[in-house]
C-alpha positions as CSV (number, residue, x, y, z in Angstrom):
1,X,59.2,-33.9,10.7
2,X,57.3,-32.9,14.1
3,X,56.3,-35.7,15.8
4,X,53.1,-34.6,16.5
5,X,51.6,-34.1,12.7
6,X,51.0,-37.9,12.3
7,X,48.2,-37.8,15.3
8,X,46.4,-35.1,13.9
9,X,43.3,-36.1,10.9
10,X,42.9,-34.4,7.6
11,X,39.5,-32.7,7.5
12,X,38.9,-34.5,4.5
13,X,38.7,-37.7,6.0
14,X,35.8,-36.6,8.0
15,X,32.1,-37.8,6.6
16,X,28.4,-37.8,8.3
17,X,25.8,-40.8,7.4
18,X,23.4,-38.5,5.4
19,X,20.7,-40.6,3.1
20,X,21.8,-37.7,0.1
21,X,25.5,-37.7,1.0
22,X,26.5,-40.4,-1.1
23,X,29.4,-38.9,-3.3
24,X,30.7,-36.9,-0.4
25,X,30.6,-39.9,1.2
26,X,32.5,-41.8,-1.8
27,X,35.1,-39.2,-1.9
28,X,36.0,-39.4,1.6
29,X,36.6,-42.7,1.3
30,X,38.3,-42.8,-1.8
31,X,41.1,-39.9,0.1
32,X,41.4,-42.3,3.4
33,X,42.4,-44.8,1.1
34,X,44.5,-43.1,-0.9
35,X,46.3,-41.2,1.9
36,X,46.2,-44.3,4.7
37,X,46.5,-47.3,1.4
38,X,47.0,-50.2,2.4
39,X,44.3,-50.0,4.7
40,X,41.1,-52.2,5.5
41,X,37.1,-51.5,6.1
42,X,37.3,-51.5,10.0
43,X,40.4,-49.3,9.5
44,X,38.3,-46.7,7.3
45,X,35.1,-46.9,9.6
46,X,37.8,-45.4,12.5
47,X,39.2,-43.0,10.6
48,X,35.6,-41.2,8.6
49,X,33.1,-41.9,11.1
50,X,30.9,-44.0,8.6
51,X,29.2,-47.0,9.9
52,X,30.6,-50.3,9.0
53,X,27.7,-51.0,7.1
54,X,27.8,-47.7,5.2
55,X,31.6,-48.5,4.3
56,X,30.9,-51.6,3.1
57,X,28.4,-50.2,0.7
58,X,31.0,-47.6,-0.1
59,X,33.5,-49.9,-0.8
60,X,31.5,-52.5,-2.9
61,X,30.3,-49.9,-5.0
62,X,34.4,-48.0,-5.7
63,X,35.4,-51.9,-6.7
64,X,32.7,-52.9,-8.8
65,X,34.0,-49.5,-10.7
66,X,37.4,-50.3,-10.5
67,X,38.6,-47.6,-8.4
68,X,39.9,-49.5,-5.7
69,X,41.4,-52.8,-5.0
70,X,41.6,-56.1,-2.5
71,X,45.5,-56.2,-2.3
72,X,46.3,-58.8,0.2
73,X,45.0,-60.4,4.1
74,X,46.3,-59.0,6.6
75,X,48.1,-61.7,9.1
76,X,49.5,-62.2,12.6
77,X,46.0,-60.5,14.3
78,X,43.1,-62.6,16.2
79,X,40.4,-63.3,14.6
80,X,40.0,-63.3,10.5
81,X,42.4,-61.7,8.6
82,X,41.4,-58.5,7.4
83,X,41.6,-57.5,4.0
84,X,43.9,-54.5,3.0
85,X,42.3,-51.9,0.1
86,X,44.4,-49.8,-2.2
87,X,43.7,-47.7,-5.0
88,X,43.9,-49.9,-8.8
89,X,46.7,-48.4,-10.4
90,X,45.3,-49.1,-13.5
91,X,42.0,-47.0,-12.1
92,X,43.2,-44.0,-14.4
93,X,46.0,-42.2,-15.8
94,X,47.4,-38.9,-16.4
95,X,50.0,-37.2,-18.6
96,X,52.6,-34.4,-16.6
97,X,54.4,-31.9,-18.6
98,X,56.6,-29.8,-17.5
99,X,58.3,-26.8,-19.7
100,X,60.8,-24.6,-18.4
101,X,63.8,-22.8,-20.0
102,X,66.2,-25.5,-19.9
103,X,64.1,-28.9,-20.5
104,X,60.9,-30.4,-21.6
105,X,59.5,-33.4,-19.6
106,X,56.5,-35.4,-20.3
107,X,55.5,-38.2,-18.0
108,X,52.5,-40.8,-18.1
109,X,51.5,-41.4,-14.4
110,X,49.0,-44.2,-13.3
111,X,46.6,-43.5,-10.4
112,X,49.0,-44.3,-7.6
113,X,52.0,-42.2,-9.0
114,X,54.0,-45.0,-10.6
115,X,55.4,-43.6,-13.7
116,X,54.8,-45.3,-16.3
117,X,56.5,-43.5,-19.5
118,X,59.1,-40.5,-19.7
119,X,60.1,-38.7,-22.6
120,X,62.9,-35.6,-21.7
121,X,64.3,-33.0,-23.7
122,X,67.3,-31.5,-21.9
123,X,67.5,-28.2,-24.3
124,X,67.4,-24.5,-23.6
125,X,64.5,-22.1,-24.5
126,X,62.4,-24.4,-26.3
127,X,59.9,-22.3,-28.4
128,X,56.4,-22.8,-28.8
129,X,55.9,-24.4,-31.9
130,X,58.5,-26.8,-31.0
131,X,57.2,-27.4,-27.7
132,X,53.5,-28.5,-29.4
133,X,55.4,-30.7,-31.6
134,X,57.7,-32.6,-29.0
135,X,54.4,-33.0,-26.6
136,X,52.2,-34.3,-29.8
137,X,54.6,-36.8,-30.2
138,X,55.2,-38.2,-26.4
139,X,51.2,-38.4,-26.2
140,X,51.0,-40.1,-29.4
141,X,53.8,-42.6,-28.5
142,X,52.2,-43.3,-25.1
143,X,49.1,-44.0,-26.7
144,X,50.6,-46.4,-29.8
145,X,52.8,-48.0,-27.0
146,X,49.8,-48.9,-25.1
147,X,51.4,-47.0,-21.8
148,X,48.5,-46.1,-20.9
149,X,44.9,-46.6,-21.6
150,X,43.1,-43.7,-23.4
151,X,39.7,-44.8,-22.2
152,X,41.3,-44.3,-18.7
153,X,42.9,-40.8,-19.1
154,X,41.5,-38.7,-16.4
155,X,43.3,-35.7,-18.5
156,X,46.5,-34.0,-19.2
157,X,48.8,-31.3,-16.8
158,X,50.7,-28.8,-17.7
159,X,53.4,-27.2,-15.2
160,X,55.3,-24.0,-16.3
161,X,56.5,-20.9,-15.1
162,X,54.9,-17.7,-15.2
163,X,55.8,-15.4,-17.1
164,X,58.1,-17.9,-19.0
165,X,58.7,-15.4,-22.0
166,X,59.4,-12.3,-19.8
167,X,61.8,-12.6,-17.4
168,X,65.3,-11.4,-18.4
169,X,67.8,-14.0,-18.0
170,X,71.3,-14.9,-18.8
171,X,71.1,-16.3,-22.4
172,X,68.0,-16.0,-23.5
173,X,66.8,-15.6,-27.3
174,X,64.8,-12.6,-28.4
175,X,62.4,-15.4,-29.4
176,X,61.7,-16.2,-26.7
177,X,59.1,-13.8,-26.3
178,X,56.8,-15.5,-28.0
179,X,55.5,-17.4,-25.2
180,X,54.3,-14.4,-23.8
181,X,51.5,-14.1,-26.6
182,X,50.9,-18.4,-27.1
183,X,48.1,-19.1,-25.8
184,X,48.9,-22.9,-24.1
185,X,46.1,-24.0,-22.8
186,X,44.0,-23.6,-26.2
187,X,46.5,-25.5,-27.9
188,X,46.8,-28.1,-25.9
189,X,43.2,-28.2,-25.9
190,X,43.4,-28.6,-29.3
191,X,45.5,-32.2,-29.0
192,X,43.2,-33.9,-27.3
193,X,39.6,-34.3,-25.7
194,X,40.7,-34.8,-22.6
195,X,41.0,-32.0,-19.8
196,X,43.6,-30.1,-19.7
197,X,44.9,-29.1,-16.1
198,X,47.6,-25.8,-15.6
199,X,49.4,-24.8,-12.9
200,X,52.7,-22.7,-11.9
201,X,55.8,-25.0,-12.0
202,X,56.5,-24.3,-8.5
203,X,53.0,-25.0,-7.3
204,X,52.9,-28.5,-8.9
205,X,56.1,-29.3,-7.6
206,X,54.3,-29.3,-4.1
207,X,51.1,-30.4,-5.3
208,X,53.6,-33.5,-6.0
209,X,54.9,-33.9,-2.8
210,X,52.0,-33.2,-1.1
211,X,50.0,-36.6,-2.9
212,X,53.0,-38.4,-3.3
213,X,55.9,-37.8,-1.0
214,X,56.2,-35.9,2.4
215,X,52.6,-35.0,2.4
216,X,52.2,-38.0,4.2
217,X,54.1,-36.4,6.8
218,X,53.0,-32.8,6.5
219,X,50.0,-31.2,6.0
220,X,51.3,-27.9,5.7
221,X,55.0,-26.7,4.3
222,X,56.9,-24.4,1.8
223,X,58.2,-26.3,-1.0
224,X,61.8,-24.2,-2.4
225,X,62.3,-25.0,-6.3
226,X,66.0,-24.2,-7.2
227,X,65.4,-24.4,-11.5
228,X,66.7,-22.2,-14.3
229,X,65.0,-19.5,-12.7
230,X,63.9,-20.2,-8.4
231,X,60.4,-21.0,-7.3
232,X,58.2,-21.5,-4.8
233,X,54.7,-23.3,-3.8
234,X,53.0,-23.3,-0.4
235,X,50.7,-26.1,0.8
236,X,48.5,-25.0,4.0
237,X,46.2,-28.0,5.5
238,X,46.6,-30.2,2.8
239,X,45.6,-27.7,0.3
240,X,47.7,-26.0,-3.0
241,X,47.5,-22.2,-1.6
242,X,48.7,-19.9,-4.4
243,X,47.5,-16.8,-3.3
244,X,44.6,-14.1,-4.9
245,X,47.1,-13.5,-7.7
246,X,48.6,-17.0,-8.0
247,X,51.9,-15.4,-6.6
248,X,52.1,-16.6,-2.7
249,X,55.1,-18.8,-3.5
250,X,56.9,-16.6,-5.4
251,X,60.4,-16.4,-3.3
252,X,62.2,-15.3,-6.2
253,X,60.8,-11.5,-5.2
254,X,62.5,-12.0,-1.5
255,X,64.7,-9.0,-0.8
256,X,67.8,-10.6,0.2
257,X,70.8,-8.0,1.8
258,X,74.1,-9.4,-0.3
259,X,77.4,-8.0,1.1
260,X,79.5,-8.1,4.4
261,X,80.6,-4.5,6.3
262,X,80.3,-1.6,4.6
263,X,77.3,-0.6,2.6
264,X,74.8,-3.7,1.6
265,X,73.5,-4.3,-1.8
266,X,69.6,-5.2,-0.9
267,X,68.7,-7.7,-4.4
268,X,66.2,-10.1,-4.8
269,X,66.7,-13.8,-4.3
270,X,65.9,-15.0,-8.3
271,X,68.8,-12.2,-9.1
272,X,71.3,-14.4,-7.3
273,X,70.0,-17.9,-7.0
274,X,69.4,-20.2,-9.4
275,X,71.2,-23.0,-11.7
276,X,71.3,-20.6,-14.2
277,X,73.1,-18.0,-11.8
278,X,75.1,-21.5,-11.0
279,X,76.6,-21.8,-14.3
280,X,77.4,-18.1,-14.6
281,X,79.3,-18.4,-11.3
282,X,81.5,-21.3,-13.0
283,X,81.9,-20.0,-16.3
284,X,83.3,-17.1,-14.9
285,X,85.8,-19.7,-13.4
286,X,86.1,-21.5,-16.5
287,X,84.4,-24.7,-15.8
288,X,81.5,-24.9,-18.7
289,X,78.5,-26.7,-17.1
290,X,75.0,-26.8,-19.0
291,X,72.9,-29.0,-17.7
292,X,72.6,-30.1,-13.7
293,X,73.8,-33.4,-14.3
294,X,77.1,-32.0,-15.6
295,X,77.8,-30.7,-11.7
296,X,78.1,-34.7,-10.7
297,X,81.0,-35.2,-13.3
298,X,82.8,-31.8,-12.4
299,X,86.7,-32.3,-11.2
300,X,88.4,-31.4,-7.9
301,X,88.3,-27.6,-8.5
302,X,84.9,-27.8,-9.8
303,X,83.7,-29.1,-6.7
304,X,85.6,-26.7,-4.7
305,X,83.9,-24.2,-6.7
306,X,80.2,-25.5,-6.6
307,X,80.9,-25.7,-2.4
308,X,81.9,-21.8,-2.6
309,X,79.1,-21.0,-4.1
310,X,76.5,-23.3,-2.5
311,X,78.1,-21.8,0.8
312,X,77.5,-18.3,0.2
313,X,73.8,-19.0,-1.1
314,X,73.0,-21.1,2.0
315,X,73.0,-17.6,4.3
316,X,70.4,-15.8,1.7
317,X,68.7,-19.4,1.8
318,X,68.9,-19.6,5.7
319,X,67.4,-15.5,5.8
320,X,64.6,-16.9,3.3
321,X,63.5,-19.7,6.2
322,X,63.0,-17.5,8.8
323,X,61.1,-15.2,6.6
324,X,58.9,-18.1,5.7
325,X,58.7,-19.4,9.3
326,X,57.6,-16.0,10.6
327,X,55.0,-15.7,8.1
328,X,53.5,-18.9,7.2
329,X,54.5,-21.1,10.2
330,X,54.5,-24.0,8.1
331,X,55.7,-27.6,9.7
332,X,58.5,-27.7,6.9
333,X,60.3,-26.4,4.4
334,X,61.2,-28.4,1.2
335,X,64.0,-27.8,-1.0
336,X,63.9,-29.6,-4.4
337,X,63.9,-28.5,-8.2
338,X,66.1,-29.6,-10.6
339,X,69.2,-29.2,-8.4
340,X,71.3,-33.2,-8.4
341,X,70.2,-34.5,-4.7
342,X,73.5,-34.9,-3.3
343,X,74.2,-30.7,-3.8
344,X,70.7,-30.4,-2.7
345,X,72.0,-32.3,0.4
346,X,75.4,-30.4,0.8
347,X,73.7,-27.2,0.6
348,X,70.9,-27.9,3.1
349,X,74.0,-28.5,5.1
350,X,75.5,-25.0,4.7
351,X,72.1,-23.7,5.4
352,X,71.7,-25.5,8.7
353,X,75.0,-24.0,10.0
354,X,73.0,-20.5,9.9
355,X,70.0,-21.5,11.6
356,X,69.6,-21.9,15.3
357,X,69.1,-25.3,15.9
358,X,67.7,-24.8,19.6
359,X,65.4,-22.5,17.6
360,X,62.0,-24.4,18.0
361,X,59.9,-21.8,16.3
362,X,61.9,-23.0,13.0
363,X,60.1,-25.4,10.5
364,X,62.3,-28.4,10.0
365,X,64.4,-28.5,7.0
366,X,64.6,-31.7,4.4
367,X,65.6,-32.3,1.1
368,X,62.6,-32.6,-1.2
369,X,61.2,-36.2,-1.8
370,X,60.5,-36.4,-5.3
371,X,63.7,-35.2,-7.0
372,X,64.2,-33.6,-11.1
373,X,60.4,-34.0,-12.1
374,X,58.7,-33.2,-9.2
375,X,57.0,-30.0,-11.4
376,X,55.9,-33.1,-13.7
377,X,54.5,-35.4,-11.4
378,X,52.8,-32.6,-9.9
379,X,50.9,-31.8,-13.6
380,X,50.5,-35.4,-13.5
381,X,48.7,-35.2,-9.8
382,X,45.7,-32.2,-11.2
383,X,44.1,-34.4,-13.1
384,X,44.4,-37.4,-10.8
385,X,43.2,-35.2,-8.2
386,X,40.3,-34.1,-9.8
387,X,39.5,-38.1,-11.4
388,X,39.9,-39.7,-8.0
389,X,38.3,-36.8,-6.0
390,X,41.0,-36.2,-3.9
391,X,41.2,-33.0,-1.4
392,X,44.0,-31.2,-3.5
393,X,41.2,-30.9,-6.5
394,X,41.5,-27.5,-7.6
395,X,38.5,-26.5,-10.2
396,X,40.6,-23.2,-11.2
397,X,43.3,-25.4,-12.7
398,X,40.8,-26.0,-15.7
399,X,40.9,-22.9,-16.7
400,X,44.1,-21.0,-15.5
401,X,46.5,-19.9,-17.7
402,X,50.1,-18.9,-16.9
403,X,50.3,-15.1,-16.0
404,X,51.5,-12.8,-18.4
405,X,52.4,-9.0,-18.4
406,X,54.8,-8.1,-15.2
407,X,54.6,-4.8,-15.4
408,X,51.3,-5.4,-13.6
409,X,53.0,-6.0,-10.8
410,X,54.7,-2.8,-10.2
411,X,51.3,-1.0,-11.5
């Protein structure tokens, strides 16, 4: 990462001592101390501005609810130790879910990101009425298990592609359309009385990293999702930006010139890359692979086959960066999805050797934090957010609903 980004403030850690300010006020401090945790009074006065008296309030007031925390003394400074604050795990809890076309995962999440449950279902085109059924009975075993506290559910995420019943890809059922006319969100709404959060898979997988991996680092990157189908989800400032159709991460539209010499075949990225597109490539080799941790147990030639194809993606990858770094100038750009971390890591290597590394105008590159349920922890993170009032709180995500109807986009 840059060296400079950890000397520059988010804006949301920035208060005024107004009389009628008081939950701004709270919710600033609740973000320094979830962003800066562990961290202590004199510490948060620095970073918001507030008075020491006005923190103290503040402060008083988040652990009489049980927001916060007194985790230890701080040692080894003049003077009386301080006391360190973090936020009570046990504060509140959320559930993730994340469908896609090749798995179903459902985590329960407490308020600092520790998982504390997972159920996965590593199957292909999971239909709707199935999908109700498997989620129905992960929440109802988190809630007999005592996982998590009900009384403490801040509300339930759901991250899934757009589109998820449209798109044409290798195997899929004619049933599959039916997503295309389920209506998710209602039916979700219809399990529980909690709020229910959406978002685009790809979006949520950043909105993950930005609360609970690099976005400690970086206020503002790309985050690349290699799944069944690719994805993308741009954070700007510390903020989820998807766009004025939802579609500003969307790499999988990137017009990507395939072919060497002669006369170039211009196709788009998700035509190309992807695991499913992966599999294909190996199959057509005669290596049968379904699912990505199958690509770890693979023999000799199957590895010499998964480099040959990682290599060739990493120039359309490499083309895809500087696209991104000429548009968005983002600090970094993330690659992560459902791709096992150590091809993650051998292709971020292939795509290094096309970039210019004296090229300072480049974001950085790095491997994605959070690794297979990223898209989950992400669903996990809206309600979280929106419990804990955190500056990645999105209001639309109460209502959106995954986007149907492509042809719009040619329209």
């Amino acid at each position: 990462m840059n060296e400079t980004l950890g000397a520059r403030h988010s804006p949301d850690l920035t208060g005024a001592n107004v009389e009628d300010a008081g939950e701004h006020n709270r919710a600033v401090v609740l973000r320094c101390i979830h962003r800066q945790a562990p961290i202590s009074r004199a510490e948060i006065a620095r970073q918001t501005g507030f008075t020491k008296p006005a923190i103290a309030r503040i402060v008083d007031r988040l652990l009489d609810e049980g927001l916060i925390m007194e985790a230890r003394r701080r040692h080894g400074l003049r003077g009386q130790p301080a006391i360190e604050l973090e936020i009570n795990p046990d504060a509140y809890y959320a559930i993730g879910i994340n469908i896609d076309r090749d798995h179903l995962t459902i985590l329960a999440v407490d308020a600092v990101g520790n998982v504390r449950a997972r159920v996965h279902h590593e199957k292909r085109f999971i239909l709707p009425a199935e999908f109700m059924q498997l989620t129905s009975d992960a929440i109802s075993h988190f809630q007999r298990s005592r996982l998590i506290d009900d009384a403490r559910l801040a509300g339930i995420g759901l991250a899934m592609p757009d589109w998820l019943g449209e798109i044409s890809l290798l195997g899929k059922p004619d049933a599959y359309q039916e997503w295309t006319d389920f209506d998710v969100r209602a039916a979700l709404e219809s399990l529980t009385p909690h709020p229910v959060f959406t978002e685009n898979e790809a979006n949520a997988a950043a909105l993950a990293e930005l609360n609970y991996g690099l976005g400690a680092e970086s206020s503002s990157f790309f985050y690349i999702a290699v799944n069944a189908c690719p994805g993308g989800g741009l954070v700007l400032d510390g903020n989820g930006h998807r766009g004025a159709m939802g579609l500003s991460g969307e790499i999988g539209w990137l017009p990507i010139a395939d072919g060497d010499g002669g006369a170039q075949k211009v196709q788009l990225l998700g035509e190309i890359f992807s695991l499913f597109f992966l599999y294909d490539f190996l199959a057509k080799h005669g290596v049968e692979v379904h699912f990505p941790q199958d690509l770890l147990t693979l023999d000799a030639r199957g590895k010499r086959l998964v480099s040959q194809w990682l290599k060739e993606m990493s120039a359309h990858l490499a083309i895809a960066v500087k696209h991104i770094a000429m548009i968005v100038d983002p600090d970094a750009v993330l690659v992560g999805g459902r791709l096992p971390i150590r091809i993650v890591d051998e292709l971020l290597r292939y795509v290094h050797e096309h970039l210019d590394a004296e090229d300072t105008n480049l974001p950085s590159l790095h491997r994605a934090s959070i690794g297979e349920d990223a898209s989950a922890m992400g669903a996990a993170a809206m309600p979280m957010a929106a419990a804990l009032m955190l500056a990645s709180a999105d209001v639309a995500q109460r209502t959106r609903s995954p986007l149907k109807n492509m042809d719009r986009l040619n329209s």
